[in-house]
Backbone as a chain_set.jsonl record, in Angstrom:
{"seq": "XXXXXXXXXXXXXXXXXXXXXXXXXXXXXXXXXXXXXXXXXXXXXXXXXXXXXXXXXXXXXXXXXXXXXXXXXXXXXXXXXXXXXXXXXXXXXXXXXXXXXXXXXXXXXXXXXXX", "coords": {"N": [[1.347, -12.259, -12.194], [2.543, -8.837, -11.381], [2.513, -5.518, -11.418], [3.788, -2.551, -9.47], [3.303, 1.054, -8.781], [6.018, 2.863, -6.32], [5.25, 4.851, -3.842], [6.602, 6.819, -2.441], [7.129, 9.4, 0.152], [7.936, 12.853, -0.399], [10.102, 12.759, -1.717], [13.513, 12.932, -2.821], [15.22, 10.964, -4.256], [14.377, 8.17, -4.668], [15.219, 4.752, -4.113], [15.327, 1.089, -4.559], [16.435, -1.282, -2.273], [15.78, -3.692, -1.889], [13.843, -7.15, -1.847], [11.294, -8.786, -0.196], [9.021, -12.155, 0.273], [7.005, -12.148, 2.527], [5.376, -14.541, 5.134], [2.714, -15.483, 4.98], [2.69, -14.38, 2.257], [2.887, -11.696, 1.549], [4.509, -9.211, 0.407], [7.173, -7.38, 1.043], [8.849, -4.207, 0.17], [11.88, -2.977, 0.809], [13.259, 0.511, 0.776], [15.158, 3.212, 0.305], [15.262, 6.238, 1.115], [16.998, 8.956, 0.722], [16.286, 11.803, 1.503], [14.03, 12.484, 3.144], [11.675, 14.478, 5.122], [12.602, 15.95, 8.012], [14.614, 14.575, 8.319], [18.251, 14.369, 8.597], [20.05, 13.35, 6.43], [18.366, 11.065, 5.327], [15.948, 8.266, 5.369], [14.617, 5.066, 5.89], [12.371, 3.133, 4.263], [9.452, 0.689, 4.545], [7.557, -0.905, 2.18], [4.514, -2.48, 2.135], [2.54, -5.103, 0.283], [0.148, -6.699, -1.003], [-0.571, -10.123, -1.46], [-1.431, -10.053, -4.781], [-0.442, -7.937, -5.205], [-1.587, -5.586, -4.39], [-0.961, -2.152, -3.135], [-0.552, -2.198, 0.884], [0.775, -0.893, 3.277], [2.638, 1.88, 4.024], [6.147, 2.469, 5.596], [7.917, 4.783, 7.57], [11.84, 4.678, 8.783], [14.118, 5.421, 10.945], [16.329, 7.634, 12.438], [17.765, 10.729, 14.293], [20.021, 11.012, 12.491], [21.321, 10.188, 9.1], [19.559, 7.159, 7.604], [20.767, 4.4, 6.421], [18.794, 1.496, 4.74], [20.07, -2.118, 3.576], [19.467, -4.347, 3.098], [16.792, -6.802, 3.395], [14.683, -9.347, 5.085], [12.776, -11.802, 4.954], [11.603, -13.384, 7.885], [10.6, -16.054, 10.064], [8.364, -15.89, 11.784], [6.642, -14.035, 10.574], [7.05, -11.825, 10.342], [9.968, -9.525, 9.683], [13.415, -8.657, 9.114], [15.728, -6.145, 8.636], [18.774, -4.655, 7.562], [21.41, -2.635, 8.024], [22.756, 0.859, 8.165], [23.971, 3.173, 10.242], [24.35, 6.955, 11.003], [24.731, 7.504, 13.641], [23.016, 6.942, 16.65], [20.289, 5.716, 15.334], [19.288, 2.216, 16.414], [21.907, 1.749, 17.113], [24.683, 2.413, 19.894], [25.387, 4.766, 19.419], [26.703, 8.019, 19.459], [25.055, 10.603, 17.856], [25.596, 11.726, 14.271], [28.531, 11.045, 14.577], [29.993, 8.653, 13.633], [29.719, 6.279, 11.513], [28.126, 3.178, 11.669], [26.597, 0.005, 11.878], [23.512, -1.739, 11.698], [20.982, -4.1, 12.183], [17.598, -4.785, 12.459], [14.868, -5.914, 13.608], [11.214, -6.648, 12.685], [7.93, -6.968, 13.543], [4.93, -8.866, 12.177], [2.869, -6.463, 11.658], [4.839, -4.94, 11.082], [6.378, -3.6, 13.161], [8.724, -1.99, 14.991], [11.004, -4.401, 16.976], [13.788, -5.06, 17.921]], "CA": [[2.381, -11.267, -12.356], [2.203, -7.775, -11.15], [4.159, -4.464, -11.222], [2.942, -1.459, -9.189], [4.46, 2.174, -8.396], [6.215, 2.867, -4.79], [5.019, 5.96, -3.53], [7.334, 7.786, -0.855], [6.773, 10.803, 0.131], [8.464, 14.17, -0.854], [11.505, 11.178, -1.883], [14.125, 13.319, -4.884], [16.367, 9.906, -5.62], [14.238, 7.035, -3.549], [15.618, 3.037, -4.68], [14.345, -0.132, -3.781], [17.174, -2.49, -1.968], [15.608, -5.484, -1.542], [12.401, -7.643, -1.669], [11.381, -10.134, 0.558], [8.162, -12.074, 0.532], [6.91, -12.943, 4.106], [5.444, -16.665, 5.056], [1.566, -15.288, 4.369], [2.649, -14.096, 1.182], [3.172, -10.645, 1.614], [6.176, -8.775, -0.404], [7.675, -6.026, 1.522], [10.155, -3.647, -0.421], [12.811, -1.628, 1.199], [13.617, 1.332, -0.173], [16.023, 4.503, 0.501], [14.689, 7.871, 0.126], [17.995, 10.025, 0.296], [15.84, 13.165, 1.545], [12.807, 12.267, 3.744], [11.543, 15.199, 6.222], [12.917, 15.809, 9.528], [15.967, 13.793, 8.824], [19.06, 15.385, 7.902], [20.445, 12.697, 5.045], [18.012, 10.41, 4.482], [15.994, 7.184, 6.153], [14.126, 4.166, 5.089], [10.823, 2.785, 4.248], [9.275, -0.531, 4.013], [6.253, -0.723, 1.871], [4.265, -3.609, 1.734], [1.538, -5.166, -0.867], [-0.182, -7.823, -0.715], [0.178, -11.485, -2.735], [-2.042, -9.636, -5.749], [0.24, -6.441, -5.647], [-2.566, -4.128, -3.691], [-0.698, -1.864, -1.597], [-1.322, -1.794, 2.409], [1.4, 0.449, 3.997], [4.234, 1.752, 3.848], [6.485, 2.626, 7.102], [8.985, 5.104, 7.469], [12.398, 4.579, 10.175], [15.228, 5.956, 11.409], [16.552, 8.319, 13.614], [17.754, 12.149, 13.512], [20.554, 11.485, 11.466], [21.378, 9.883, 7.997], [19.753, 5.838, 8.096], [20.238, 3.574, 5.36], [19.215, 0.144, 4.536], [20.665, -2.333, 2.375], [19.063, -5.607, 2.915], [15.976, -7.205, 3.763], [14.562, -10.725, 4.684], [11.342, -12.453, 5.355], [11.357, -13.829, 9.115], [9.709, -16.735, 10.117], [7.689, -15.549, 13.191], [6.041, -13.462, 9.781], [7.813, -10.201, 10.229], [11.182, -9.128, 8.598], [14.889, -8.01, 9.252], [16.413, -5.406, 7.884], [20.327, -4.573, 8.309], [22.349, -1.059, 7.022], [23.646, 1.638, 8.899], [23.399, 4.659, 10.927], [25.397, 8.223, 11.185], [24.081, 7.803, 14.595], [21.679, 7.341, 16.812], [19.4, 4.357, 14.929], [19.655, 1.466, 16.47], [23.349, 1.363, 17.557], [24.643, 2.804, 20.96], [26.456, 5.9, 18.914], [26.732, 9.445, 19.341], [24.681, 11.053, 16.573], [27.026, 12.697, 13.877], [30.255, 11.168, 15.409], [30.5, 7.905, 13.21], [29.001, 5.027, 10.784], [27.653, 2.453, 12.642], [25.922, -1.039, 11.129], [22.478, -2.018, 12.619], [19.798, -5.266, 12.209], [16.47, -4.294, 13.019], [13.63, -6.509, 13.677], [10.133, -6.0, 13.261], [6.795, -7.939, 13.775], [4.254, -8.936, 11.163], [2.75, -5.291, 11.793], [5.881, -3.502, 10.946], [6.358, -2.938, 14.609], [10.113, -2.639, 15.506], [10.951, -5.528, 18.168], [14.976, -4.574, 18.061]], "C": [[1.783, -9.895, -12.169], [3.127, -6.72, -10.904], [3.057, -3.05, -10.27], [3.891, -0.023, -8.851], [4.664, 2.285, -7.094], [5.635, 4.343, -4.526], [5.453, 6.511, -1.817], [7.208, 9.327, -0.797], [8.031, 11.682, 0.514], [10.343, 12.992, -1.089], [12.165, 12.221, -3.27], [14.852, 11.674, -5.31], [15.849, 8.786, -4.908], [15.116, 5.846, -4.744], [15.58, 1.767, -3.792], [15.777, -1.182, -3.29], [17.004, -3.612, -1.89], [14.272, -5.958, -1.727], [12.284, -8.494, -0.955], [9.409, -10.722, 0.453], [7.892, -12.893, 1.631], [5.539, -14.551, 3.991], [3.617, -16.312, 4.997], [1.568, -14.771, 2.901], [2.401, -12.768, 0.166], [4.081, -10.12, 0.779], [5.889, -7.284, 0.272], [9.111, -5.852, 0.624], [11.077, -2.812, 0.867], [13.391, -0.728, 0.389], [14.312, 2.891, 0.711], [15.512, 5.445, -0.128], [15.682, 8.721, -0.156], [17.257, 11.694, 0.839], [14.331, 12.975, 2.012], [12.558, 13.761, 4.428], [11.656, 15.187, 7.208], [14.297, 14.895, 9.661], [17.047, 14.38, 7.822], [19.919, 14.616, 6.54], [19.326, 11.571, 5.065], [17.451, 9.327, 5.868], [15.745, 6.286, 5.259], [13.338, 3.905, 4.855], [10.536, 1.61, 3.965], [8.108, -0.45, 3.617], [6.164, -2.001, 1.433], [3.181, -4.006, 0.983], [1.19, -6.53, -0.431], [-0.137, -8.975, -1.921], [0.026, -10.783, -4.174], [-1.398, -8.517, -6.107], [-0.557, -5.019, -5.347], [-1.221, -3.101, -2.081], [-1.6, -1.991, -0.401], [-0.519, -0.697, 3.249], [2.536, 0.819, 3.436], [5.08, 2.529, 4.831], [7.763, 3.284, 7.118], [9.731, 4.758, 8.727], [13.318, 4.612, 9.984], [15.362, 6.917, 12.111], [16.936, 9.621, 13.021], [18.389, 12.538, 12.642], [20.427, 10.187, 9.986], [20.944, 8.302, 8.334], [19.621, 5.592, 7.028], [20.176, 1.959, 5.474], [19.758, -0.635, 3.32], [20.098, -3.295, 2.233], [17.617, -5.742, 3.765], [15.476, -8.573, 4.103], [13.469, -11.225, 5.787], [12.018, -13.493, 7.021], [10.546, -15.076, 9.42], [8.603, -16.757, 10.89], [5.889, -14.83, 11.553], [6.51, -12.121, 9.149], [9.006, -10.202, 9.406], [12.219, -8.665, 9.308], [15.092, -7.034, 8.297], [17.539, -5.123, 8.518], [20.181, -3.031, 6.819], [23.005, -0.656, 8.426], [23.553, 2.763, 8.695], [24.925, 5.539, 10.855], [25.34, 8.384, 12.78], [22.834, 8.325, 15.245], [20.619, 6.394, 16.766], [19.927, 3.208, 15.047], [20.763, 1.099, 16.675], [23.462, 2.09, 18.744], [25.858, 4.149, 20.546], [26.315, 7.426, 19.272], [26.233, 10.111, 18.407], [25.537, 12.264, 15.92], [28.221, 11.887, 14.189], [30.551, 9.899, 14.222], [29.679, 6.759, 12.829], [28.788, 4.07, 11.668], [26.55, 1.022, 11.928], [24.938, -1.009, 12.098], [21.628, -3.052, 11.804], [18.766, -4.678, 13.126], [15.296, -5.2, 12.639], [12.284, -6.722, 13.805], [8.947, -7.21, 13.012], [5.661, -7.881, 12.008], [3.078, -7.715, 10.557], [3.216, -4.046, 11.304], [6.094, -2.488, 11.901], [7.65, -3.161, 15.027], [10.396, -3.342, 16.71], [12.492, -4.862, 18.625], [15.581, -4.493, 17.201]], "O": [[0.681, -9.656, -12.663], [4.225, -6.834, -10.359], [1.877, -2.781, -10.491], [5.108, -0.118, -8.693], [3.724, 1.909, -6.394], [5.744, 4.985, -5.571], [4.941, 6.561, -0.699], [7.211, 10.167, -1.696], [8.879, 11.435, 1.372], [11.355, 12.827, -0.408], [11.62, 12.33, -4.368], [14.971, 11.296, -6.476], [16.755, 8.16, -4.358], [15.495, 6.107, -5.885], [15.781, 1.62, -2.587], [16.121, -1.931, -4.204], [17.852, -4.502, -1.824], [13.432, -5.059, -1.773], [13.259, -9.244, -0.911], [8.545, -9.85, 0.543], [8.331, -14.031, 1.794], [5.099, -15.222, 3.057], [3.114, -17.435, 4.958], [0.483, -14.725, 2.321], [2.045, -12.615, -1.002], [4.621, -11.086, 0.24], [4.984, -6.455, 0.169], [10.02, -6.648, 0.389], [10.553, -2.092, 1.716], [13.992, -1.069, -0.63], [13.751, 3.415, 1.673], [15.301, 5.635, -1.325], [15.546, 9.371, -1.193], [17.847, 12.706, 0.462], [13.445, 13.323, 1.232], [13.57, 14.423, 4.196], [10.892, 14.425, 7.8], [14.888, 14.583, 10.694], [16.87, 14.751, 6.662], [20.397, 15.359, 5.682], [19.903, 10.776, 4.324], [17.997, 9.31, 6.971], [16.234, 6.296, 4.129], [12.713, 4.805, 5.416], [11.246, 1.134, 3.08], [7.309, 0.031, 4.421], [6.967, -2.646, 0.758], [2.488, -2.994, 0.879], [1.816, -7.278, 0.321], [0.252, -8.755, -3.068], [1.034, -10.776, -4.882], [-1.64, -8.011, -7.202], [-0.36, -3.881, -5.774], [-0.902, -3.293, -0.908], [-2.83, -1.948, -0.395], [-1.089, 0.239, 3.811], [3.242, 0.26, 2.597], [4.544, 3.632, 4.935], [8.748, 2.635, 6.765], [9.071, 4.52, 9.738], [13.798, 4.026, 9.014], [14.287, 7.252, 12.61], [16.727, 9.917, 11.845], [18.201, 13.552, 11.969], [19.48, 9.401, 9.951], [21.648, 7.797, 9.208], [18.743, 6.117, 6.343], [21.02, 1.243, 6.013], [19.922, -0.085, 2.231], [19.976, -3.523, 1.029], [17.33, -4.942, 4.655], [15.898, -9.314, 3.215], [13.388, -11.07, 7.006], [12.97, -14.26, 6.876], [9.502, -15.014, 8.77], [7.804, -17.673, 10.699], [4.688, -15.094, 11.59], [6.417, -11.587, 8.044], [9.014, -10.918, 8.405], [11.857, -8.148, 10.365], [14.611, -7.136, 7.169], [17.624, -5.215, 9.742], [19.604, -2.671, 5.792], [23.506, -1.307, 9.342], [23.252, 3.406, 7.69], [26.078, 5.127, 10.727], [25.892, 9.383, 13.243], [22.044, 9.235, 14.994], [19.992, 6.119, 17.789], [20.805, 2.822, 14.275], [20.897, -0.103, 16.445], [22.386, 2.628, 19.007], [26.881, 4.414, 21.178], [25.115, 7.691, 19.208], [27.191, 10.457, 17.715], [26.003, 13.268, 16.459], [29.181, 12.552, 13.8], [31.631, 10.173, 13.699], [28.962, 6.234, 13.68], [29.469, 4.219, 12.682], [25.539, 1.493, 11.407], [25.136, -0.465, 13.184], [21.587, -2.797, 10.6], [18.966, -4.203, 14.244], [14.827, -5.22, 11.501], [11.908, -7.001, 14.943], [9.164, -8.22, 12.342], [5.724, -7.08, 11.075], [2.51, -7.808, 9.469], [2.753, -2.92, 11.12], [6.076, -1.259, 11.83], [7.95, -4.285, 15.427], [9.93, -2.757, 17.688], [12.482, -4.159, 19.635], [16.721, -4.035, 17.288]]}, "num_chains": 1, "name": "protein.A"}
C-alpha cells in the first residue's frame, strides 16, 4: 500500500479523474488542472508511478483552448486511453472557441499520443 502527492505545475483547483493500472503494473492518474500555462481554460495531465508508488513522469496535453478529461483506461498494447472533451481544436476536427466537442485519445506505453 502506498499514497503519494501529484505534483502539477502552477495547477489552483487540479483533481484526479481516474486511475488505471497498465499490464506492467504501472498506475497512471489523470488529472485536470483548471489553469495550466499557455492554455486559456485548462488541460490535462497523466502522471505515472510505478508498482511501488515512485513517481516517473508526468505529461501534460491539449490544445490552445479549454481540454478536459474524464476517463482513463489501461490498454493492452501497454499504453492507455483517455476520453473528455475539447472547446476546440484537441483532437476533434473543430474550430477552436466555436463549440464542445468529445475526443478518445490514445497513447503508447511512453505516453506518446498515437490518436
Amino acid at each position: 500500500r502506498w499514497s503519494t502527492p501529484l505534483t502539477i505545475p502552477a495547477v489552483a483547483a487540479a483533481r484526479v479523474e481516474g486511475v488505471a493500472v497498465l499490464t506492467n503494473g504501472d498506475v497512471v492518474a489523470l488529472v485536470h488542472d483548471g489553469a495550466s500555462p499557455g492554455a486559456s481554460g485548462g488541460d490535462y495531465f497523466v502522471s505515472r508511478f510505478s508498482p511501488s508508488g515512485v513517481p516517473i513522469a508526468t505529461t501534460q496535453y491539449g490544445g490552445p483552448s479549454s481540454d478536459e478529461a474524464f476517463a482513463i483506461a489501461a490498454h493492452p498494447s501497454g499504453g492507455y486511453v483517455v476520453a473528455g472533451n475539447s472547446w476546440g481544436g484537441y483532437g476533434t476536427p473543430s474550430t477552436p472557441g466555436t463549440f464542445r466537442a468529445a475526443f478518445v485519445a490514445r497513447h503508447d506505453a511512453n505516453g506518446v499520443e498515437l490518436w
